[in-house]
Structures are given as C-alpha cells and as structure tokens.
C-alpha positions in Angstrom: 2.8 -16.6 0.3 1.5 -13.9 -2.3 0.8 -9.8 -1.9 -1.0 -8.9 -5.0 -2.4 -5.3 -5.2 -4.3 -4.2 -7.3 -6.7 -0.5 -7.9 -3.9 1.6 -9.9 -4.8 3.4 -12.5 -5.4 7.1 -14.4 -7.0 9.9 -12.4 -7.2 13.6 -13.0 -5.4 16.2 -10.5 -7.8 16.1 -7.4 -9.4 12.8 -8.1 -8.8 9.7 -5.8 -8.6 6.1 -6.3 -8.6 2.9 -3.5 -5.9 1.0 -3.7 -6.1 -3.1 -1.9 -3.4 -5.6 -1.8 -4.4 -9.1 -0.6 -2.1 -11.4 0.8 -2.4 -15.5 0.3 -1.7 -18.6 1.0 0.0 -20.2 4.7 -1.1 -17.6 6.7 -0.6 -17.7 10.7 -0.4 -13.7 11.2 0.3 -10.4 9.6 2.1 -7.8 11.5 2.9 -4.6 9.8 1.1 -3.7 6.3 3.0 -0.5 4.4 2.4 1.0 1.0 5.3 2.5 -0.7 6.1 4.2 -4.0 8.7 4.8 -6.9 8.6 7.2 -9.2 9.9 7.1 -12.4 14.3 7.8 -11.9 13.6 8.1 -8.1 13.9 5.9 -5.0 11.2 3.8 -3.4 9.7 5.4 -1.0 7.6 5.2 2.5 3.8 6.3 2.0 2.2 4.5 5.5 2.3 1.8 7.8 -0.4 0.4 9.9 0.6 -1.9 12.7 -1.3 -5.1 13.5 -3.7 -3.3 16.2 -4.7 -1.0 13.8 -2.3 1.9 14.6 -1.0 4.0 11.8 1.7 6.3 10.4 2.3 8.6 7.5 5.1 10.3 5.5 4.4 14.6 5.3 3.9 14.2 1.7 0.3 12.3 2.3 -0.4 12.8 5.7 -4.4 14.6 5.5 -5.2 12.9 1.9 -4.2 9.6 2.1 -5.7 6.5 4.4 -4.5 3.3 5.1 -6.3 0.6 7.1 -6.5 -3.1 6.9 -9.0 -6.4 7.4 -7.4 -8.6 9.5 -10.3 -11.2 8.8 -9.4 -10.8 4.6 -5.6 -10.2 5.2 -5.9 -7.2 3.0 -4.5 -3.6 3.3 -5.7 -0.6 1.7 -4.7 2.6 0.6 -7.5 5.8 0.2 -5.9 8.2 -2.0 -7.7 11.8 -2.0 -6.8 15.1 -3.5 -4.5 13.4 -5.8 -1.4 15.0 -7.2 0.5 15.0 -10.4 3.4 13.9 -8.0 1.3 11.3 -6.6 2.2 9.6 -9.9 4.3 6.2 -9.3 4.1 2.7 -8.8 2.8 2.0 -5.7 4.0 -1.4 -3.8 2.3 -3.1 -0.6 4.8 -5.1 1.7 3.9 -6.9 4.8 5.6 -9.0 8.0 4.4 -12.4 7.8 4.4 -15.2 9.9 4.0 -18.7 8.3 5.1 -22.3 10.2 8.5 -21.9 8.6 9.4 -17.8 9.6 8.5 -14.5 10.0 9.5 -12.8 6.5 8.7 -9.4 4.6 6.7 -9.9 1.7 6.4 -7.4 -1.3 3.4 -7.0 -3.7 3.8 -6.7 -7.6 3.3 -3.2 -7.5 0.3 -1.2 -9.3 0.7 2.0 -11.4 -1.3 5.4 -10.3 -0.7 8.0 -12.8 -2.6 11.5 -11.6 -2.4 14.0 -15.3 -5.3 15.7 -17.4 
C-alpha cells in the first residue's frame, strides 16, 4: 500500500492551492483520511480529518479556509486551501487507516511542500 500526494507548491498571501493524495494498491477499505503539516523547526501537526462517512474535523488555525473531503470510489483525499497564509507554509503529509487482508495499519504519504510568500 502507497499514499502519494501531490498539488504543493508556491502561492502568494491569499492565494489557494488543492492538494490530493491517492492511496494504492491491496485495498479492502479506508477509514479515516487526515492531512497534517510541519514547518520548518516545528512539530507535525493536525490540519483535518474526515471519517469514512464523510464527516469532518478541523484544527482553529484552518477551520473557514481550508476543506477536506475524499472519493471513496478513487481512494483519494483532498485538501482546499483558501486565503492562504505565510504561516500556512510547511510540508503537508496525508495519512490514512487502512485495511488490507493482512491488517488494519496507518499509512503516511511522502509529503508535498506549500510555500505561501510574495
């Protein structure tokens, strides 16, 4: 099983960019899909979760200017980014529960760098 995300990149102060992350290969379900972040000489951090049924949850820092959703069908999560922020700037990770024949395991993506500057 593989999370690769992909959709970082440079944006201006207020811009926004889409972030995806696909996951492949024995799939039999997906449960939870988050995004988090690390910013250069800080800790990784939560950005949002959204459950299996579609529910969702976001830290203060984003809540109103960022969206995460999923399709189930393409086993890929999202992450709209709006009204970007020089603090926004990080790498940003995708990590999901999966279930294969052998377990149910966390998987993390590769991790894709937004950097928000003029």
């Amino acid at each position: 099983v593989q999370l690769q995300a992909f959709g970082g990149g440079l944006v201006q102060p207020g811009g926004s960019l889409r972030l995806s992350c696909v996951a492949s290969g024995s799939i039999l379900g997906i449960s939870d899909m988050d995004w988090y972040r690390q910013a250069a000489g800080k800790e990784r951090e939560l950005v949002a979760v959204i459950t299996s049924d579609g529910s969702t949850n976001y830290a203060s820092f984003v809540k109103g200017r960022f969206t995460i959703s999923r399709d189930n069908a393409k086993n890929t999560v999202y992450l709209q980014m709006n009204s970007l922020k020089p603090e926004d700037t990080a790498v940003y990770y995708c990590n999901a529960e999966i279930r294969t024949a052998w377990a149910l395991k966390t998987y993390w993506g590769q991790g894709t760098l937004v950097t928000v500057s003029s």
